[in-house]
N, C-alpha and C positions, 0 to 999 in steps of 0.2 A: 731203699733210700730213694727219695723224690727228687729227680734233679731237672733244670732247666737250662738250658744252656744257648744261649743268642749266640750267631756269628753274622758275619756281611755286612759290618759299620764299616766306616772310616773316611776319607777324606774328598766330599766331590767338588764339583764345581755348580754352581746355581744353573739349574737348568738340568743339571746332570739327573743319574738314575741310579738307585742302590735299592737289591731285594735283602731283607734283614728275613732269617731262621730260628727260628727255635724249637730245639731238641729236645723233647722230654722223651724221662725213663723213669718206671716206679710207679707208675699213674694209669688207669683204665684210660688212654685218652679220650677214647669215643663217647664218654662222658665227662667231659670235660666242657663246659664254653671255654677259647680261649680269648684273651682280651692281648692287647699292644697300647701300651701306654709310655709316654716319653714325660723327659724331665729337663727342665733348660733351667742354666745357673741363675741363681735367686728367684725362679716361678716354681709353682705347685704343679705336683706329679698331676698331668692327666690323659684323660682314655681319648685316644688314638683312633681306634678301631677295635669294632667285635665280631666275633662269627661264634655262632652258639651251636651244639654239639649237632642241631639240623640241619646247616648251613648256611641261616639265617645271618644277614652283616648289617652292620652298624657304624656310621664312622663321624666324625666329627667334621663340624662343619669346615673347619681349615683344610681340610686334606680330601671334602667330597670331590670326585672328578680326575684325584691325584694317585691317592693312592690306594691298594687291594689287597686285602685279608683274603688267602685261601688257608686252606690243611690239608695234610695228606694224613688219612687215618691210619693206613697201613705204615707209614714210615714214623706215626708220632709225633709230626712236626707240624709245626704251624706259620706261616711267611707274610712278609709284606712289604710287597713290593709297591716302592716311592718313584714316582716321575715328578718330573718339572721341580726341582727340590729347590727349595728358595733359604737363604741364609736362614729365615724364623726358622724352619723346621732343627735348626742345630739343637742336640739336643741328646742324651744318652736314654735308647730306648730299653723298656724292658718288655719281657711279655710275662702274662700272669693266667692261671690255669684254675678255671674256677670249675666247683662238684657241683653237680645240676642237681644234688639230691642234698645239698647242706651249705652252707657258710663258709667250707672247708677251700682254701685259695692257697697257691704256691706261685711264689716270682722266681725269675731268673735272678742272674746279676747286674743285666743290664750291657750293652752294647756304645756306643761312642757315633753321632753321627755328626761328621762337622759339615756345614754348607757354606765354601770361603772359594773365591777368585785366587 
């Protein structure tokens, strides 16, 4: 069974810093790209940051500078750590586990990041 599992959201202050985790189990990770994608009330889910099964990153232009996609292959997990976190970033992240050999994707359930004074 394929699971993902986020932790390390919750409640900073603007300016503050939170690293977000994701757990997989059930998955060849090492082929896997993973991606970090957030969602804020009434906007479209979108991509975050990438780091593809090489190490290769990718991040979007809001968060260059801010924040960094690593993985640790041996532990299956994948992080991303936020600096200078500004209220836009509020937002419930997930992360998603793509097959470098197919179409084949898994999401977590998603994590809670609020950015409020």
């Amino acid at each position: 069974q394929v699971q993902l599992v986020e932790s390390g959201g919750g409640l900073v202050q603007p300016g503050g810093s939170l690293r977000l985790s994701c757990a997989t189990s059930g998955i060849h990770f090492s082929i896997y790209d993973m991606d970090w994608y957030r969602q804020a009330p009434g906007k479209q889910r979108e991509l975050v940051a990438r780091m593809n099964n090489g190490g290769a990153t990718t991040y979007a232009d809001s968060v260059k500078g801010r924040f960094t996609i690593s993985r640790d292959n041996d532990k299956n997990t994948v992080y991303l750590k936020m600096n200078s976190l500004q209220p836009e970033d509020t937002a419930v992240y997930y992360c998603k586990a793509n097959y470098v050999y197919s179409g084949r994707a898994y999401w977590g359930q998603g994590t809670q990041v609020t950015v409020s004074s």
